[in-house]
C-alpha positions as CSV (number, residue, x, y, z in Angstrom):
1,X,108.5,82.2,129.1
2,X,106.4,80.8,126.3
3,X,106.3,77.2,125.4
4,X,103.6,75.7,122.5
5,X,103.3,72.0,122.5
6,X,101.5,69.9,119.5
7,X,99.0,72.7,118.7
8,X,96.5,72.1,116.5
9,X,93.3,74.1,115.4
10,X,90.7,73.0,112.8
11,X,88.1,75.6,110.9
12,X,85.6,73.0,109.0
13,X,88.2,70.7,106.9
14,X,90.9,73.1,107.1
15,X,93.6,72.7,109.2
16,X,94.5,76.3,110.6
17,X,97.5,75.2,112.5
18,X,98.4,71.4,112.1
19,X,100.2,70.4,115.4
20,X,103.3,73.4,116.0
21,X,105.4,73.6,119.1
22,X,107.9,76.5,119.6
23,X,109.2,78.0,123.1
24,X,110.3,81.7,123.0
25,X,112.8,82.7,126.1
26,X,112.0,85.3,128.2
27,X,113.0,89.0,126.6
28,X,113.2,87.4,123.3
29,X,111.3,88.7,120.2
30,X,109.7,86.2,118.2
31,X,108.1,86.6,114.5
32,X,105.9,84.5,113.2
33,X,106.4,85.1,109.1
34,X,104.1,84.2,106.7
35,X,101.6,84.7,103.7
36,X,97.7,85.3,104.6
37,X,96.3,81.9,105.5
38,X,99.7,80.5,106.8
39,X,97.9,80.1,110.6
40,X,100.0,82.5,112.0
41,X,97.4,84.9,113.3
42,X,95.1,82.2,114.7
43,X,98.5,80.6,116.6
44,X,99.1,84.2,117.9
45,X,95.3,84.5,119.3
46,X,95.9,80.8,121.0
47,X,97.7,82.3,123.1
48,X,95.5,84.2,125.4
49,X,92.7,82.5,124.3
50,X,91.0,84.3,122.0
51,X,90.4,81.3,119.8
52,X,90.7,77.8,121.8
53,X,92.3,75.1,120.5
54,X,91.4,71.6,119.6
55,X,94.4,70.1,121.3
56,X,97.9,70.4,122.4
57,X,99.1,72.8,125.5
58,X,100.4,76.5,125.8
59,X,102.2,77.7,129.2
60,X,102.9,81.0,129.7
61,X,106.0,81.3,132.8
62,X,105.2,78.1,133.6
63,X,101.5,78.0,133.6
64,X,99.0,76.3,131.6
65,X,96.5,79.1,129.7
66,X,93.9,76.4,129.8
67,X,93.8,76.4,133.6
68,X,93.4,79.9,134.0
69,X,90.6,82.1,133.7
70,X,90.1,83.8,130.2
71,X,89.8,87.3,131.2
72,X,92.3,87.2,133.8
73,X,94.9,85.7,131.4
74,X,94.1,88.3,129.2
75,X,94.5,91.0,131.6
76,X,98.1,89.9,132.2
77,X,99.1,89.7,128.4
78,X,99.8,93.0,126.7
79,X,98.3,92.9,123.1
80,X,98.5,95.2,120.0
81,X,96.0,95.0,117.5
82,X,96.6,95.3,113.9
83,X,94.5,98.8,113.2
84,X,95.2,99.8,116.4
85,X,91.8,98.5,118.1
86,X,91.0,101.5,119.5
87,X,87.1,103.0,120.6
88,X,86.5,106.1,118.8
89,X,84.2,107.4,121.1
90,X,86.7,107.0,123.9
91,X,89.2,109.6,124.9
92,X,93.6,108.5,124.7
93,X,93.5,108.0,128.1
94,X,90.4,106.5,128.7
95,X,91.5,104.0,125.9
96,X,94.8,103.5,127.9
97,X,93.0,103.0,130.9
98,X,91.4,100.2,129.8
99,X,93.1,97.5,131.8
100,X,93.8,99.5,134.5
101,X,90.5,100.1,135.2
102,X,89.4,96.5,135.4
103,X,92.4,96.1,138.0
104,X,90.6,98.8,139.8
105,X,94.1,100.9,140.2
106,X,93.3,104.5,141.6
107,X,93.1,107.5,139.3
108,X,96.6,109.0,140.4
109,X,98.3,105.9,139.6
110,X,96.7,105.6,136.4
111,X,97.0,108.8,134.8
112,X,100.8,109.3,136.2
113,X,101.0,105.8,134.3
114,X,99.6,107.2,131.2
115,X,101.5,110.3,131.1
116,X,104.5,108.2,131.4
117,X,104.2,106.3,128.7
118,X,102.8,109.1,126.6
119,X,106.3,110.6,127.0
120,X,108.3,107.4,126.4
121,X,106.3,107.2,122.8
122,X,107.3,110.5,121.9
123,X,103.6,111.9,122.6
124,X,102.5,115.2,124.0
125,X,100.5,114.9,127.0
126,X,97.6,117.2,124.9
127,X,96.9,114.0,123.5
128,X,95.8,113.0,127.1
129,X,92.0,114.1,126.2
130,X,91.7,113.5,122.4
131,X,90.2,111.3,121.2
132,X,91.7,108.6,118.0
133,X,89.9,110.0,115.3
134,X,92.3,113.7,115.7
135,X,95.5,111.4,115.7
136,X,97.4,110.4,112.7
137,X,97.8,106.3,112.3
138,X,101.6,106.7,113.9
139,X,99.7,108.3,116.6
140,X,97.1,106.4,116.8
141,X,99.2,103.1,117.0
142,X,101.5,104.7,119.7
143,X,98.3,104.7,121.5
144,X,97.9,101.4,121.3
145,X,100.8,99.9,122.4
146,X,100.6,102.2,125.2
147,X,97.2,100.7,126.1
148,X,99.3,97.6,126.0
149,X,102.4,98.3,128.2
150,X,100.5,100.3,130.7
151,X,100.0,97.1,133.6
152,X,103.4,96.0,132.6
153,X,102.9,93.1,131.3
154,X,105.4,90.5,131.0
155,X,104.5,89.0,128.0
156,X,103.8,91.3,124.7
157,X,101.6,89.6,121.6
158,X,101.5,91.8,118.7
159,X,99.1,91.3,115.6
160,X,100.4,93.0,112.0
161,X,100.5,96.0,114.7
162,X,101.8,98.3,111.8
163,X,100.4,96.8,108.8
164,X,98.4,99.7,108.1
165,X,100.8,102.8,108.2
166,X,103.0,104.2,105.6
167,X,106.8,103.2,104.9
168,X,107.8,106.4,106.4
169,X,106.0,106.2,109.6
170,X,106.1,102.5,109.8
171,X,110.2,103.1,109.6
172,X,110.3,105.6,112.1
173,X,108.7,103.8,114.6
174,X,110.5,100.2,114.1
175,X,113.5,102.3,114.9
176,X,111.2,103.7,118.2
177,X,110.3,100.2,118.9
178,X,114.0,98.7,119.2
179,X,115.1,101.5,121.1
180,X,112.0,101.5,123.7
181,X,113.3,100.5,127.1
182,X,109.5,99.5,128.3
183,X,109.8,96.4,125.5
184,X,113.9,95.5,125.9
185,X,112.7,93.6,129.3
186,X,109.1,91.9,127.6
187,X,109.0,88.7,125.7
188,X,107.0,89.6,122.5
189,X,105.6,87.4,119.7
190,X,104.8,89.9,116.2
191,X,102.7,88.7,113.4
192,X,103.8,90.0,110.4
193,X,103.6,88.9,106.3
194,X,106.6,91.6,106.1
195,X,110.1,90.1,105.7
196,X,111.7,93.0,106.0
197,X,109.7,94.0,109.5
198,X,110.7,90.5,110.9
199,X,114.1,90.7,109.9
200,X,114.4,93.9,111.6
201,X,112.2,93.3,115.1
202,X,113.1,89.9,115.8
203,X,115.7,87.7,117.9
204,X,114.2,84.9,116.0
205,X,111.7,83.9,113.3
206,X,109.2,81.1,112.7
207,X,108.3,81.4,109.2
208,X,104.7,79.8,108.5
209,X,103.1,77.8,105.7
210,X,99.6,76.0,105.4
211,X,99.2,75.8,109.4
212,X,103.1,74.5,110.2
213,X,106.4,75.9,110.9
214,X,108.5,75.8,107.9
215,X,111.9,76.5,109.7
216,X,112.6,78.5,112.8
217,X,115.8,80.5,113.9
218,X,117.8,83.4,113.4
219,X,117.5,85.7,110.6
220,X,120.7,84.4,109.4
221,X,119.8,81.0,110.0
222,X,117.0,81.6,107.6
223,X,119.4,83.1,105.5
224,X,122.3,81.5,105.1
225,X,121.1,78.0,106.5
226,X,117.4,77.4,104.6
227,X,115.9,74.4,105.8
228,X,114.2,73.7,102.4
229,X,113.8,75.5,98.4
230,X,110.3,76.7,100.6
231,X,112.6,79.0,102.2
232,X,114.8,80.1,99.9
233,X,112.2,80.7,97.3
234,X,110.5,83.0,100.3
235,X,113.4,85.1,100.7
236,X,114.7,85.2,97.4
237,X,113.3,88.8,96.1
238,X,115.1,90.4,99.0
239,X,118.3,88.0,99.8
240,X,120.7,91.0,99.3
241,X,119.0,93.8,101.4
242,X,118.2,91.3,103.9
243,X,122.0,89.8,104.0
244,X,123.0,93.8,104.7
245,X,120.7,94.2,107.2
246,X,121.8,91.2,109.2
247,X,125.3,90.7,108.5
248,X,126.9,93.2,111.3
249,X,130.2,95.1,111.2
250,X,132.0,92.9,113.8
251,X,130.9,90.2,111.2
252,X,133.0,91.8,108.6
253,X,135.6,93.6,110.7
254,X,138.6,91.5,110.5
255,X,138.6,92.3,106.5
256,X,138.0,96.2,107.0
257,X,141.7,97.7,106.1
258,X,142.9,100.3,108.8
259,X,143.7,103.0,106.9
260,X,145.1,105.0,109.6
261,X,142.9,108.5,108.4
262,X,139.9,109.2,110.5
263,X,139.0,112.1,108.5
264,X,135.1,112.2,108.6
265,X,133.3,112.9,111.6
266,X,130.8,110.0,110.7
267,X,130.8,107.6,113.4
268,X,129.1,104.1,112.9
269,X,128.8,101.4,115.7
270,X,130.7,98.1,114.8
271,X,127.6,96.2,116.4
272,X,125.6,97.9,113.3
273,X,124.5,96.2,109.9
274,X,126.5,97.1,106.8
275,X,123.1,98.0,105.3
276,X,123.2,101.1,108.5
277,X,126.8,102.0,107.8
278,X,126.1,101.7,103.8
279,X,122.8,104.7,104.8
280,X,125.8,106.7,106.8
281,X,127.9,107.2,103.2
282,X,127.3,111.0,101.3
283,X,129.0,109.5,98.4
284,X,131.5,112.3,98.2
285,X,134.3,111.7,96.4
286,X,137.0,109.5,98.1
287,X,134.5,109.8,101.6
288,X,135.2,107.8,104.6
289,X,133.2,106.5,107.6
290,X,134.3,105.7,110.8
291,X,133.5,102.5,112.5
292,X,133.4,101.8,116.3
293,X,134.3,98.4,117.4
294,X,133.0,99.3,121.4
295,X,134.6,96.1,122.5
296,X,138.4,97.2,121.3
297,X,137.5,100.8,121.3
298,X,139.3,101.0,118.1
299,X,138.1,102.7,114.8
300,X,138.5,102.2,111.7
301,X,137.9,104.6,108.6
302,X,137.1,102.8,105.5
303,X,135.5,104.4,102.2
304,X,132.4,102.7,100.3
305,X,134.4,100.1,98.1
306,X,136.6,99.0,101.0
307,X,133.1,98.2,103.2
308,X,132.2,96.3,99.8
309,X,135.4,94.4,99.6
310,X,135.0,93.1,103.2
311,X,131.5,92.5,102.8
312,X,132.3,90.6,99.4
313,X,135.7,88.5,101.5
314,X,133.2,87.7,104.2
315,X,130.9,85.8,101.8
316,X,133.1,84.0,100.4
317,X,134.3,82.5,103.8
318,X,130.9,81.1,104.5
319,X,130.2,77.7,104.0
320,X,127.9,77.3,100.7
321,X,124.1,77.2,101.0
């Protein structure tokens, strides 16, 4: 869906981005990871031509961005702004209506659009005629993404889009985001300096450093295969969470015992991480969960240190950094 050839953009003697090329498939979530000043921001705005570049090309479904008009490219590119963007002195739905006004779409249409997606985000539809300012920043950036989704776009670009929100909120709506059906069909590129978000939200990663891809892949590619001590070194601080959260119970499931009991009514999916099944655990005494594999419908009921144990045999199976 998106393909980046030999882009290169220069800023006075800096090199912002210094000649990267990356595809991302269609319905694929890409992250592109890095500290401020990595060029991962300016690569994202390439895109839909927001900044130009000095050279190399960008298609989007097979069409080069340069040969297209700016506005109209734009039109047919969702994008989230980190902050949310919105105009305070417009109402929610007059800031959702943004692009669907500039396609000229009819009232009806646009407002049974709106309310739509106002549901889907988990929104009352009394937020139809507030305005930002009476929203809290979950609110507010739900808002925002709406205004992004509501033409449909096929192609999603997302800039630190909730950078500026609290843990809590920014945790709950990950968890929204990964379970909204509108994005499960788009093909999204995030900006994010947040390991854990990228780890979380993305098929793959392309982690960043002084205008050039470092390494790009899987999170467990980055993991478990880093292309250089860059990468290691980047991940270091949260290896272990980040192994949890990406290693998934069919990973480990051939060294979780079956103990027969299925005596808690905890349930976890085997296509979960051990870090979710880990979060499922009361820590009563001699407590079991029960794990789903959906594919051999079977279930297994393991306590905390047999999860451990399996987690701890599957490591030691892997091939050595």
């Amino acid at each position: 869906m998106i393909k980046v050839e030999r882009l290169v953009k220069t800023f006075g003697t800096t090199k912002a981005v210094n000649d990267i090329s990356f595809e991302v498939n269609a319905g694929e979530t890409l992250a592109l990871l890095g500290t401020s000043g990595c060029g991962k921001t300016t690569t994202l705005k390439m895109l839909n031509r927001l900044i130009e570049p000095d050279s190399g090309t960008i298609s989007i479904n097979g069409k080069n961005v340069m040969e297209q008009e700016p506005e109209a490219l734009r039109r047919s590119i969702g994008y989230v702004l980190q902050n949310n963007g919105l105009f305070p002195h417009y109402t929610v739905a007059e800031n959702i209506a943004i692009v669907p006004n500039l396609l000229k779409w009819d009232k009806a249409k646009t407002d049974k659009r709106i309310k739509e997606l106002l549901d889907k985000l988990h929104l009352f539809k009394d937020y139809f005629n507030a305005y930002p300012g009476e929203l809290s920043g979950g609110q507010q950036q739900r808002i925002g993404l709406a205004r992004a989704l509501i033409a449909d776009p096929p192609v999603l670009l997302m800039d630190e889009p909730f950078g500026a929100l609290d843990n809590v909120t920014r945790t709950k709506i990950h968890h929204e985001f990964k379970e909204l059906d509108e994005l499960k069909r788009k093909t999204i590129i995030i900006v994010t300096h947040d390991v854990q978000e990228a780890f979380e939200l993305a098929d793959r990663i392309a982690l960043m450093d002084k205008g050039r891809i470092v390494q790009i892949g899987t999170p467990a590619e980055l993991l478990f295969y880093p292309a250089n001590d860059f990468v290691k070194d980047f991940l270091k601080e949260q290896h272990l969470q980040l192994e949890l959260k990406t290693i998934k119970l069919t990973d480990i499931w051939q060294y979780l015992p079956d103990t027969g009991k299925k005596i808690n009514t905890s349930q976890v999916p085997a296509s979960a991480g051990i870090w979710d099944a880990l979060d499922s655990y009361k820590f009563y005494p001699r407590e079991n969960i029960n794990i789903l594999n959906q594919q051999s419908k079977e279930v297994r009921s393991v306590t905390f240190s047999q999860l451990m144990s399996a987690y701890s045999h599957y490591k030691n199976h892997q091939p050595h950094e």
